[in-house]
N, C-alpha and C positions, 0 to 999 in steps of 0.2 A: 309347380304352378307357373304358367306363363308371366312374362314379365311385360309392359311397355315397352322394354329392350328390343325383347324378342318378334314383337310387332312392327319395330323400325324395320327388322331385315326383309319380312315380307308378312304378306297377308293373313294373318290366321285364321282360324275355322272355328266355330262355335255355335251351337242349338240358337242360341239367345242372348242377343244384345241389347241391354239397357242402357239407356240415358236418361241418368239423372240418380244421387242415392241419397233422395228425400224421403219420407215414409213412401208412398205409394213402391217407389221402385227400388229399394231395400228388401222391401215384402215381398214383391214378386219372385224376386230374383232368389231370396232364402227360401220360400214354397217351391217353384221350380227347379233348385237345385238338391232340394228332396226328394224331387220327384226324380230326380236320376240326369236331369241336363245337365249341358258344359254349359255355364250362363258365364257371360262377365255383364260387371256392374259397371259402369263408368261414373265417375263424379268429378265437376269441374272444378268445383272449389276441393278444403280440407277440414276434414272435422277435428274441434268440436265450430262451427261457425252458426252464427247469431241467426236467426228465423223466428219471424211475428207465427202466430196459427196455437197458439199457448195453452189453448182450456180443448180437454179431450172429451169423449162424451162417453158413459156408461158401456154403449155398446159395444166399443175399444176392446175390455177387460177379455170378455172368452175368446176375442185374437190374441191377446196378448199371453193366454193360458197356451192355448194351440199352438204359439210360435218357441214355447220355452223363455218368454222374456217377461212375465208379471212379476218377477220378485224384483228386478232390476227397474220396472220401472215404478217399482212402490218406492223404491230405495230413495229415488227423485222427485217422487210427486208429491204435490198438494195437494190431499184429502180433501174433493169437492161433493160435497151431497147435494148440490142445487144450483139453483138461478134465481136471482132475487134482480126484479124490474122495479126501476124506479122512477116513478111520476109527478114529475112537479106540478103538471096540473091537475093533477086528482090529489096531490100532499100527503101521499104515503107511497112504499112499494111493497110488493107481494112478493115470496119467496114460493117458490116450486121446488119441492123434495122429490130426487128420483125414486125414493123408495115406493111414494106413491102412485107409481105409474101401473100401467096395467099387470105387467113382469113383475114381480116382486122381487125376480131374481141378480137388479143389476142397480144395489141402490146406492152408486157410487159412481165418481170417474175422478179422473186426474187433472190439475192443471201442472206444466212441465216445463222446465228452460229449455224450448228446441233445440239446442246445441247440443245437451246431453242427449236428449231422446233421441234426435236426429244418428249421432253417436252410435248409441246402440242398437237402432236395429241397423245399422250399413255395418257394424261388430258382427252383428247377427247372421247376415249375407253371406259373410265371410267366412265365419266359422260354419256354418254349412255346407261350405263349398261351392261357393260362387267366387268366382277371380274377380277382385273387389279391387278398382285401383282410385287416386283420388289424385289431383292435378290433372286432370285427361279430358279436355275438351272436345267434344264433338263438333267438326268441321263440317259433316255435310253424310248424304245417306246417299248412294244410290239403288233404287230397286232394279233387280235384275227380271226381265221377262219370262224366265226360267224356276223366279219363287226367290225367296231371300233375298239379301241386298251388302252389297260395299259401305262397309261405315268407315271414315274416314276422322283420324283427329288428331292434335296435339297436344304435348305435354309441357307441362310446367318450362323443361329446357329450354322449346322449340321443335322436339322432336316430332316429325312426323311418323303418325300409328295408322295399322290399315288393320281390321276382321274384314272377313267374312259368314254373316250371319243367317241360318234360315230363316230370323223370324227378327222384329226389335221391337222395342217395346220407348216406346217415349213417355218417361217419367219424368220428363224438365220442370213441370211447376211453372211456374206464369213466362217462363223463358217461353213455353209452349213451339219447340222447337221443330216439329213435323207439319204444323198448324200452319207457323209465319214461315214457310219455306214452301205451303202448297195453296199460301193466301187462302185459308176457312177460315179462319180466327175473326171474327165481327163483334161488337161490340155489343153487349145485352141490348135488346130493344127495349127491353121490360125493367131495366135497374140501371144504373150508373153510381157508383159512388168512389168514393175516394177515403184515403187514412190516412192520419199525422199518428205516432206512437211514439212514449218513449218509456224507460223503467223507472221508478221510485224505491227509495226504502223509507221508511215512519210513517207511512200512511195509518189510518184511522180502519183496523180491520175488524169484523167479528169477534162473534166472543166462542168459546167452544169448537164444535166442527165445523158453524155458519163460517168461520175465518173461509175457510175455503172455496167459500162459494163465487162463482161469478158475479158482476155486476153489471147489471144494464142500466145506464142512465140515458131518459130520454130530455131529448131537447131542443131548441128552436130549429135546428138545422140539419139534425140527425137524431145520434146517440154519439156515449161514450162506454167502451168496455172498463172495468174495472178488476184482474186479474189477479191475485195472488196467486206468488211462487213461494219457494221456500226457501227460509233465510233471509225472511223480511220486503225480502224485496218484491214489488207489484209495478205490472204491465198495467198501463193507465194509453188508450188508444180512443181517438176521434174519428168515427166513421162519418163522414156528409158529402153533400151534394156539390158536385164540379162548378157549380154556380156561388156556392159559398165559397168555394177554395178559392176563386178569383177574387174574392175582397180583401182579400189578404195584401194587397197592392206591394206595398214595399216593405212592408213586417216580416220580421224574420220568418223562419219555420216554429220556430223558439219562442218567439212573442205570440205569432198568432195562437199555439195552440193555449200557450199561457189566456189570452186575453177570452179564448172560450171557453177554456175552462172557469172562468172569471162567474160567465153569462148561466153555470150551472151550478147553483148553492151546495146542494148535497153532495155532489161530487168537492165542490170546493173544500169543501168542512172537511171532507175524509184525508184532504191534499195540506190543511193551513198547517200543519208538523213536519211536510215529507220534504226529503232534499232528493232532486233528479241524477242518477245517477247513469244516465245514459244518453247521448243528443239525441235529439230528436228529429224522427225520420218520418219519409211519407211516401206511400205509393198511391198513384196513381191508375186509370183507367180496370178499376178495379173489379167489377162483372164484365166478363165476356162467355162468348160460347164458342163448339167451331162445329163446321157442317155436318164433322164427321169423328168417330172415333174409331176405326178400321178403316182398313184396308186390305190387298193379298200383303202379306206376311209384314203386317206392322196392327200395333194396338197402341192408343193413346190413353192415359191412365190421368183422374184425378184430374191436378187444376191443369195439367198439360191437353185438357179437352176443355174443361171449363172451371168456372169461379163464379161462386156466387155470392152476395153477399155474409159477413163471419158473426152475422147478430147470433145464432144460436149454434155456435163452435163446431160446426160439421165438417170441414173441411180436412183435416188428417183420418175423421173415419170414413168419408166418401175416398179418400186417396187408398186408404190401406183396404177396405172394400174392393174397391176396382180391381185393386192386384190380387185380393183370394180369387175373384171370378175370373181375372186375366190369366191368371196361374192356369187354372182348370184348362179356358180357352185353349192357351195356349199348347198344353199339355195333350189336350185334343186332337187340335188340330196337326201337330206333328207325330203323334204316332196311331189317329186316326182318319188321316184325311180324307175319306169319304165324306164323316161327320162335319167335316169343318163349317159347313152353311149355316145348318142348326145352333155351332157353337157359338158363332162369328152374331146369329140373330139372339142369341140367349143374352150374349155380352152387351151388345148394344140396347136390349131391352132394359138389364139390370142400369146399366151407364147412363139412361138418361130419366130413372125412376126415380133414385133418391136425390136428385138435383131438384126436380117437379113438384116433389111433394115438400121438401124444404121450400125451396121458393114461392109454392102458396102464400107461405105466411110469410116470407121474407115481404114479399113484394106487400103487402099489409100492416107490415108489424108498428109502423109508424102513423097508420092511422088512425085517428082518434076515437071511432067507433072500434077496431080492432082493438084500443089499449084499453076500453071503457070492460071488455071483456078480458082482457089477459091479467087487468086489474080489483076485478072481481069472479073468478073462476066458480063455475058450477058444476058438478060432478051427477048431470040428470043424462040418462043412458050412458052413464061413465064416459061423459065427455071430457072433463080433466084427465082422466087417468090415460085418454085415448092420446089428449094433445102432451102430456106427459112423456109417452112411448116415442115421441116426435121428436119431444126437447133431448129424449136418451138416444136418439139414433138408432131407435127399432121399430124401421120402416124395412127392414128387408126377407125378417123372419116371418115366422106364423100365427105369432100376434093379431087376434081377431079386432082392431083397431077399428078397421077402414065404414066401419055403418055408423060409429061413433065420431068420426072426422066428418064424413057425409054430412051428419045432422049438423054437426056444430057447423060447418060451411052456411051448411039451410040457415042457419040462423044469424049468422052474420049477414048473409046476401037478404033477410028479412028485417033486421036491423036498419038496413042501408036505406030497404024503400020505405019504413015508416019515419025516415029521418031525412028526410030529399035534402031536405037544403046543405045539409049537414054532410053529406054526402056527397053531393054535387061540390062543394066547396076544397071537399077533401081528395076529390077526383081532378078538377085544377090543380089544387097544389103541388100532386103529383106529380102530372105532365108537364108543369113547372122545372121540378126538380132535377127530374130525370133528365131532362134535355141535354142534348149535348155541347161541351162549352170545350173549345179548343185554347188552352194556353198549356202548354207542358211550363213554362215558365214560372208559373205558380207553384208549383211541388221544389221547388229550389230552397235553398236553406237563406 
């Protein structure tokens, strides 16, 4: 196996260059390197290292069969069979079982310490046969005229590393490193928000297998996720508006999220026994998009293309998605390259589907006609079972959903017009929210 060493003395050669070995680019790189390429992985950091993205979605599971890693990652997970939203202003919440969703077949998922997960499948890459290294900072890419590109990096040392790659694949995650180097990366028009998170243990959980479930609390200014892992311990995260984050004036990170969680009873009740067992962090500018996700010989995977908001936990199966289509792509495209058009149009159709069809209801979920239905569900032309298949992350298969999403749409947008004022009020606030608010200052601890 090549070494970083070996890259100091000159340029090496390789099918397929990765950056970044988060799920997205883990995955691709173990599919591709079954497929028969010389891939390397690069990862900046070392694993095992800490990562928000916790609660996995059903649809995960048959990748996870396919790649040889479901036993390992039951070994870790949190037996989740639902999503339970909670309503302070309607005074109950409602729980969504995956079993009843359309599929019968996927009535479970995981929530997971990314450290571990993350772990194992960059394990995975490598035991495949991908040249997996970790300290290796990508420095810069150049595409060649000729197809392929110079990747340039350093390592933990100092050392400077050089490949030469036909193809690379940018799996950074909100580093978004092909994005802010060819300036696409823009800021959702359609979302804006921001996260404070940090872990608990004694929190107030379920009883039975509900323990595992997610938790959505809604509230003046957002939501709040509610996470359990295993071994007691629970991801308790604040998603809201760039506009709220700025009132935080000179309160800690620590205080303010303390003083919001304050402002959300049910949530507080699950928190009055738990001790924080990790500070508390925050990211910011947290929807974006980028113009593009190809190029001649580069693909962007996952949040290294976009981010959208993590109310309904898609994000590791949009990343690990990307890289089974990008595998194919890619795979295509180097030992078909006539095909490469069709592949290159296949990838970017699938790439910007399940972000669209998620973000319908992201960009909705907070409003109060929208929750007046997600907190009393009706199953008339197996409507629930349709928005169910949504909540699992089976929007990509052949799942007859979409004439049942249609109607319920119909019905929301008929909702809105016999509610005008209601609507209209809920359509300011939005525009409100969303707005853009510049202080990076704010996200400071």
């Amino acid at each position: 196996m090549n070494s970083p060493a070996q890259a100091e003395a000159g340029s090496l050669s390789c099918d397929v260059l990765v950056i970044g070995g988060g799920p997205a680019g883990a995955t691709v790189a173990s599919l591709l390197a079954e497929k028969g390429h010389q891939v390397v992985l690069l990862e900046k950091a070392h694993h095992p290292r800490f990562h928000i993205g916790e609660s996995l979605l059903p649809a995960n599971l048959p990748l996870f069969e396919k790649m040889g890693i479901a036993d390992e990652i039951k070994a870790i997970g949190m037996y989740k069979p639902g999503a339970e939203f909670v309503s302070m202003e309607h005074g109950r919440s409602q729980t969504f079982y995956f079993a009843d969703a359309w599929d019968k077949s996927m009535p479970h998922a995981y929530q997971v310490r990314r450290a571990d997960f993350d772990q194992i499948l960059f394990r995975n890459a490598r035991d495949k046969g991908a040249q997996a290294f970790e300290g290796v900072k990508v420095t810069a890419v150049e595409f060649l005229a000729e197809g392929g590109a110079d990747v340039r990096a350093v390592d933990d040392e100092g050392r400077s590393l050089q490949w030469r790659a036909r193809f690379v694949v940018d799996a950074s995650g909100r580093d978004t490193f092909l994005a802010n180097r060819f300036r696409i990366k823009h800021r959702n028009p359609r979302h804006n928000s921001s996260a404070i998170y940090a872990h608990f243990d004694g929190t107030s959980r379920g009883e039975g297998d509900d323990e595992g479930n997610i938790r959505i609390f809604w509230f003046a200014h957002g939501w709040f996720w509610f996470i359990p892992l295993t071994n007691g311990t629970t991801s308790i995260g604040m998603v809201t508006w760039p506009y709220h984050m700025k009132t935080k004036g000179s309160r800690s990170l620590q205080q303010f999220l303390t003083d919001n969680i304050a402002t959300c009873p049910p949530l507080a009740e699950r928190l009055s026994m738990a001790t924080q067992v990790s500070p508390v962090e925050a990211t910011g500018n947290f929807s974006y998009v980028s113009e593009r996700n190809h190029g001649q010989s580069y693909l962007m995977l996952g949040d290294a293309y976009a981010f959208i908001d993590p109310v309904f936990s898609s994000g590791v199966w949009l990343a690990m998605h990307s890289a089974v289509v990008g595998a194919d792509t890619i795979d295509t495209c180097l030992r078909q390259p006539a095909q490469t058009g069709a592949a290159l149009k296949r990838f970017d159709r699938v790439m910007r589907h399940g972000p669209k069809e998620f973000s319908w209801f992201i960009y909705r979920v907070t409003n109060p006609i929208m929750r007046d239905f997600l907190m009393g569900p009706r199953n008339v032309l197996r409507v629930k079972e349709a928005i169910l298949s949504v909540l699992a992350g089976d929007v990509f298969g052949k799942t007859p959903i979409w004439r049942s999403i249609l109607f319920f749409k119909g019905l929301y947008y008929f909702a809105n017009i016999t509610q005008p004022r209601r609507a209209f009020q809920a359509w300011q606030r939005r525009r409100f929210n969303i707005r853009k608010v510049d202080d990076p200052a704010v996200y400071n601890a």
